[in-house]
C-alpha positions as CSV (number, residue, x, y, z in Angstrom):
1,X,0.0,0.0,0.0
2,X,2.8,2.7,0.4
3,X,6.4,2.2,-0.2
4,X,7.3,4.0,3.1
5,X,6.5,2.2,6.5
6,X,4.1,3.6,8.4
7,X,5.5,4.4,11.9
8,X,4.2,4.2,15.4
9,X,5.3,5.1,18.4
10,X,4.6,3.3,22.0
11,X,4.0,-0.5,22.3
12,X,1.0,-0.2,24.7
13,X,-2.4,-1.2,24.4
14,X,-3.0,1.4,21.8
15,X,0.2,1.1,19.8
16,X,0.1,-2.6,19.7
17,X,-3.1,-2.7,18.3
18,X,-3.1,0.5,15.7
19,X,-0.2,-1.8,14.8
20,X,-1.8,-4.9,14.4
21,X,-5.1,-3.7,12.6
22,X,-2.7,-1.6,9.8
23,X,-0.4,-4.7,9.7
24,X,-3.1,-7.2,9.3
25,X,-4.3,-5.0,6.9
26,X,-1.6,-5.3,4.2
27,X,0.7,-1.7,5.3
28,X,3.9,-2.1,6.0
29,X,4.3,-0.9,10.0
30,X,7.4,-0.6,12.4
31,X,6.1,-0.1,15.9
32,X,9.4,2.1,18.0
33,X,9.3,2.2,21.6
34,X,11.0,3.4,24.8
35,X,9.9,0.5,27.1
36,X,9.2,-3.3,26.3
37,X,5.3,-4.0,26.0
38,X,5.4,-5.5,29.3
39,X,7.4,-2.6,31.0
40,X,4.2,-0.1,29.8
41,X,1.4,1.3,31.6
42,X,-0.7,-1.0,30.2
43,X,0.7,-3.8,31.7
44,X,-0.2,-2.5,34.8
45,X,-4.0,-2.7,33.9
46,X,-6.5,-5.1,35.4
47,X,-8.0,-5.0,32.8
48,X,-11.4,-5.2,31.5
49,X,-14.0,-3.7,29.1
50,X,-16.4,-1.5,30.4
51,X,-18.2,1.3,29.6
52,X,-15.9,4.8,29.4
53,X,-17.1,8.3,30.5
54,X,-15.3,10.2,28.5
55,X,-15.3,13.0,26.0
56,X,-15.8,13.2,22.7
57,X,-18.7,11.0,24.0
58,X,-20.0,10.4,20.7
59,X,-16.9,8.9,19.2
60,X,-16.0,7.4,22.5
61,X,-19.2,5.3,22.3
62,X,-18.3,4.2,19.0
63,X,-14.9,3.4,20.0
64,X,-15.6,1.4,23.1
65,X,-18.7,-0.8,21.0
66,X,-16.2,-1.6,18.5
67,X,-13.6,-2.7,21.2
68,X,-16.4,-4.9,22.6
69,X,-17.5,-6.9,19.9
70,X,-13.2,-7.8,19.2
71,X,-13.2,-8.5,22.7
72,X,-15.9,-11.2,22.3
73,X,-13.9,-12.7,19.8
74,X,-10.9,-12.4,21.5
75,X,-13.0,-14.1,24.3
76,X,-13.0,-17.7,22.0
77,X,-8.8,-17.8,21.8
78,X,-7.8,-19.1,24.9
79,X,-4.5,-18.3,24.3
80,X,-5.5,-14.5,24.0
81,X,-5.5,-13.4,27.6
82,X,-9.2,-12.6,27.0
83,X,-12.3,-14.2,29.3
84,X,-15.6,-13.1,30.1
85,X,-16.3,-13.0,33.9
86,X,-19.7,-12.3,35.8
87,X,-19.3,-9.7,39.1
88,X,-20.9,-6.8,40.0
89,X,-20.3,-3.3,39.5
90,X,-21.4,-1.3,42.8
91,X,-21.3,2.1,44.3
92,X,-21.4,3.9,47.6
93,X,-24.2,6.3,46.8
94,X,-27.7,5.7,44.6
95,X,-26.9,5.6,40.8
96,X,-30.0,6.0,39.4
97,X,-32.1,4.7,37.0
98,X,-29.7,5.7,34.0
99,X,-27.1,4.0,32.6
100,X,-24.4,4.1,30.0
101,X,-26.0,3.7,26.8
102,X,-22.8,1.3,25.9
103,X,-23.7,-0.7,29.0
104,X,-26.6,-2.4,26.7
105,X,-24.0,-4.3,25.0
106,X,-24.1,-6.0,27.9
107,X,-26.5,-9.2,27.2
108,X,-27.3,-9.9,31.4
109,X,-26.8,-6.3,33.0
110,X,-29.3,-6.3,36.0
111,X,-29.6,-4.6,39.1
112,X,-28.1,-5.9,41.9
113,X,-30.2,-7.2,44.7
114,X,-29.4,-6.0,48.4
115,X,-28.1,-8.8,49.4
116,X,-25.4,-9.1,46.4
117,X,-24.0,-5.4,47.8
118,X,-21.2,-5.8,49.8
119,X,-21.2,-3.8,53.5
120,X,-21.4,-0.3,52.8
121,X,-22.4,-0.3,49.2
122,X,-26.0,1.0,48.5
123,X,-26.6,0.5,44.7
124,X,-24.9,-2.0,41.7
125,X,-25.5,-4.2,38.6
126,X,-24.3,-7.5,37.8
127,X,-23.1,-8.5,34.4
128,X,-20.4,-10.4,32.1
129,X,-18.1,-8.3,31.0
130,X,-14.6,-9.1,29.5
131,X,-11.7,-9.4,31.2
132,X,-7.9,-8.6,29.8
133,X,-5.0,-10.2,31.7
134,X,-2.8,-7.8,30.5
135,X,0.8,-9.2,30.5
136,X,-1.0,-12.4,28.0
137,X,-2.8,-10.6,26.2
138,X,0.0,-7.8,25.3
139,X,2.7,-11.0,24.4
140,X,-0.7,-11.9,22.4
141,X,-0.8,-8.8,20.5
142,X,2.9,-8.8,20.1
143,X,2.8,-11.9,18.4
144,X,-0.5,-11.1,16.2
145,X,2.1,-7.9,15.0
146,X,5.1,-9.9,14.2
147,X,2.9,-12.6,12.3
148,X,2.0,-9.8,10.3
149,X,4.9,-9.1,8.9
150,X,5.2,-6.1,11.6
151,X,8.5,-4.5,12.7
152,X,8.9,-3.7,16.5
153,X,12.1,-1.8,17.4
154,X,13.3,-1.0,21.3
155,X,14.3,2.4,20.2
156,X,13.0,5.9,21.5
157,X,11.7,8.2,19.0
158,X,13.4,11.7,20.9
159,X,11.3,13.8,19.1
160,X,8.4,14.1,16.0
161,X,10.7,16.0,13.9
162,X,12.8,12.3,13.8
163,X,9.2,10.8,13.4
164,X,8.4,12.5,10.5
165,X,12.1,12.3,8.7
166,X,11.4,8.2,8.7
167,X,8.4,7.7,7.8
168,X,5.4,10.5,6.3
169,X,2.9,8.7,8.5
170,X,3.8,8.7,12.3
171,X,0.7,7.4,14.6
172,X,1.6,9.0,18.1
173,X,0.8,6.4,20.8
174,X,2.7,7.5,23.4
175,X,0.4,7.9,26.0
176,X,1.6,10.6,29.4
177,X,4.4,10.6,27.1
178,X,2.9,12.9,24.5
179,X,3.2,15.4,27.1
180,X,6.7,16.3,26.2
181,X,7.0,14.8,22.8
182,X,4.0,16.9,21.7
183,X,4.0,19.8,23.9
184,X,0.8,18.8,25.2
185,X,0.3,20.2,28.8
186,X,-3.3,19.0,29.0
187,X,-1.8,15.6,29.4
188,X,-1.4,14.5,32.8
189,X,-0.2,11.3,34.6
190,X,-2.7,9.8,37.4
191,X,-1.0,7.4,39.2
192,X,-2.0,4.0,39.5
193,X,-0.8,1.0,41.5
194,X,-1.8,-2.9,41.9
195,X,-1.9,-5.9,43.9
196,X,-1.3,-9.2,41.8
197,X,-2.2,-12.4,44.6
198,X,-2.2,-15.6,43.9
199,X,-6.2,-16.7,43.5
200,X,-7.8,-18.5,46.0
201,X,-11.0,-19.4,44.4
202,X,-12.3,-16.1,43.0
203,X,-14.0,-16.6,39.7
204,X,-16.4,-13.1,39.9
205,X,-14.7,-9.4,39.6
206,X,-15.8,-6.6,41.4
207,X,-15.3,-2.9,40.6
208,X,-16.0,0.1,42.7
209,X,-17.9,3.0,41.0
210,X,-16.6,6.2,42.4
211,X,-14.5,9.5,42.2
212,X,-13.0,9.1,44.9
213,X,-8.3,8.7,44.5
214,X,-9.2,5.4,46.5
215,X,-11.1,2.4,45.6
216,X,-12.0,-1.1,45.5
217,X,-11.8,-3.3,42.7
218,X,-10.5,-7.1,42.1
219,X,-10.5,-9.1,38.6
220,X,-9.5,-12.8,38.4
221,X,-7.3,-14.5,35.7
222,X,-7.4,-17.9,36.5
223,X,-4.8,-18.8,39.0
224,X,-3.8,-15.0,39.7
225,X,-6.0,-12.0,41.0
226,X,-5.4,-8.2,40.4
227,X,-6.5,-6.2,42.9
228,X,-6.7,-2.2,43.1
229,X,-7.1,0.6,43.2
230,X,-6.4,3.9,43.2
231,X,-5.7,7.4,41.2
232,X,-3.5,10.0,42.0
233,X,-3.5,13.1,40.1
234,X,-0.4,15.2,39.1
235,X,1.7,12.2,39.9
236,X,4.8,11.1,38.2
237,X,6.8,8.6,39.8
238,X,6.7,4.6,39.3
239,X,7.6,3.5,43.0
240,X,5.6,0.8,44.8
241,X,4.2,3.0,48.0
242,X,3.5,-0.7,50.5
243,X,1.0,1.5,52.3
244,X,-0.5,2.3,49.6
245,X,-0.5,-1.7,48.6
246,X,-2.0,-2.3,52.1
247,X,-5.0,0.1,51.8
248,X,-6.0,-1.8,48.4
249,X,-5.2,-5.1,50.4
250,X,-7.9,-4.3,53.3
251,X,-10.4,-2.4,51.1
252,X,-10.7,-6.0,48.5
253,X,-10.6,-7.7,51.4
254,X,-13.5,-6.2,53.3
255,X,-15.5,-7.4,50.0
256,X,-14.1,-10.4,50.0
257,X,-12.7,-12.2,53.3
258,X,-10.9,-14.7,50.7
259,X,-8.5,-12.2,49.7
260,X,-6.8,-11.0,52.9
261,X,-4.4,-13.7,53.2
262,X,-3.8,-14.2,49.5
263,X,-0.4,-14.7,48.5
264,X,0.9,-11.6,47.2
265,X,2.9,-12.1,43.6
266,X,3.6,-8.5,42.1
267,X,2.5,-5.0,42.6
268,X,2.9,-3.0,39.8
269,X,2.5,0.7,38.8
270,X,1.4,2.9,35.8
271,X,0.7,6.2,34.7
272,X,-2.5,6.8,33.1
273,X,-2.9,9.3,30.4
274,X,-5.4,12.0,31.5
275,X,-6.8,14.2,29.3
276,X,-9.8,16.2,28.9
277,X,-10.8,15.1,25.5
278,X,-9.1,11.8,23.8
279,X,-6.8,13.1,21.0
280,X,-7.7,11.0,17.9
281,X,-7.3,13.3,14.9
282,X,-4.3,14.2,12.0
283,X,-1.7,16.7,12.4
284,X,0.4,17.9,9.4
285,X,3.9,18.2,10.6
286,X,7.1,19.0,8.5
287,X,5.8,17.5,5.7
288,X,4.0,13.9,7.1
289,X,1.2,12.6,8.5
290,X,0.7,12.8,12.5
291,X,-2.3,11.0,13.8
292,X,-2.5,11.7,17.7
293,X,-4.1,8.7,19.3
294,X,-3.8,9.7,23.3
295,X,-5.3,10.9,26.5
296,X,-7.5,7.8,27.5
297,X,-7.0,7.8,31.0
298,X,-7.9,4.7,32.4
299,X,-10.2,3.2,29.1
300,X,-7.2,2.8,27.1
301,X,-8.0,-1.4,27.1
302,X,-11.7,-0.6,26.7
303,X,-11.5,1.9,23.7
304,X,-8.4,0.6,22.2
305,X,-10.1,-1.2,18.9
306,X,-12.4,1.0,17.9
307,X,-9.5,3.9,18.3
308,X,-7.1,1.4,16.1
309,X,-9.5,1.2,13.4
310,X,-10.3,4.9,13.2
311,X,-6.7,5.4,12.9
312,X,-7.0,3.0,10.5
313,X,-9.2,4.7,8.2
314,X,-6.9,7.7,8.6
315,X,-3.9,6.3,7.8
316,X,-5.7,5.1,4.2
317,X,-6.7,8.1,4.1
């Protein structure tokens, strides 16, 4: 399709897969990056699909619908990192009669009853969602690229100027890290850190619906567990904080006595990409192609399809 490879930049979520959907596709892709897929934010993700309040809410929806229907599909490849779970969704406070309108998708999305609310909680839904072990399903992508015929390169790209002398379309994937490498200051890191225990029988996730920095939320992968969570604002470093390991420790385990004494395997910590409005559009830049694909917070799993076929379609032009 073009002589020239298209570039990308960052080996997330959304890097891996604009890669694979343009690689699959027939172009001819080299995917650079700083970190190893497993070293991103994204492997620091719980993960799962769910619905993502975010703006431009009218692209978002299509983006996280078309995300759900590949991650169904992903759902039937064991070997993807992809299940679908049942739990409950739940919240401190009354939330309404309203819901998302992309929580439809969701074939068995009830209300819970009283009695499935944990202590504490007033109002939640049960459904079956999908759920992305991340570290899998990222050596899954991975491989998906490579199969392809795709290029993936440890090598930093320092600035866009250098993106745009190698290749006249760049796709900019780089997460907090378009902060600096655009000159975006709407970008901003919120911290996020994990629990990974060893499972000891949970086959249901749970996810607090809240605001609040701190929160409780726990998604099984077979023989592991990732519990979380929280979200620190303005917050740049990577270190594991224990306390902050014991608070998400005691709030999972006040929903769920099994997971107090749960072997603890890895805690890991990211840097989700706030921004007030995703960034999916085309730049013109000394003389190629720019398409921004950044600022998804915490739905980068959730909307990361849908956003790697749009880019798609803008790549082709």
């Amino acid at each position: 399709m073009t002589a020239e490879p298209v570039l990308v930049i960052g080996a997330g979520v959304q890097g891996l897969t604009c890669g694979v959907v343009l690689a699959e596709a027939g172009w001819d892709v080299r995917v650079r990056t700083a970190d190893r897929p497993r070293e991103t934010t994204s492997a620091a993700a719980g993960a799962m699909w769910g619905p993502a309040q975010l703006r431009p809410a009218d692209r978002v929806l299509y983006w996280v619908t078309r995300a759900h229907a590949e991650f169904l599909a992903l759902a039937r490849d064991e070997s993807s990192g992809v299940h679908l779970a049942t739990g409950r969704m739940a919240a401190r406070f009354d939330l309404g009669e309203a819901v998302p309108t992309e929580a439809r998708l969701i074939p068995d999305l009830r209300r819970c009853t009283p009695e499935e609310l944990p202590e504490g909680f007033v109002s939640g839904y049960r459904g079956t969602l999908p759920l992305i072990d991340m570290p899998r399903y990222l050596d899954h992508l991975v491989a998906r690229f490579l199969d392809a015929g795709g290029d993936l390169q440890r090598s930093p790209v320092q600035t866009l100027a250098d993106a745009a002398a190698e290749a006249s379309t760049v796709v900019n994937c780089t997460g907090v890290g378009a902060r600096e490498l655009v000159g975006d200051p709407g970008v901003q890191p919120v911290r996020g850190q994990g629990v990974v225990v060893r499972n000891p029988g949970i086959d249901e996730y749970f996810m607090e619906l809240t605001d609040s920095a701190d929160f409780a939320a726990y998604m099984p992968h077979g023989d592991h567990v990732v519990l979380g969570g929280i979200a620190e604002g303005q917050e740049w470093k990577l270190d594991v904080r224990p306390e902050v390991s014991a608070g998400i420790r005691r709030r999972c385990a006040a929903i769920e006595p099994r997971l107090a004494e749960a072997e603890v395997l890895d805690e890991k910590v990211g840097l989700r990409p706030w921004r007030e409005s995703v960034r999916l559009e085309v730049e013109r830049y000394e003389g190629a192609r720019i398409i921004h694909n950044y600022g998804h917070g915490g739905s980068g799993v959730a909307l990361s399809w849908g956003c790697a076929f749009e880019v798609a379609d803008l790549v082709a032009g």
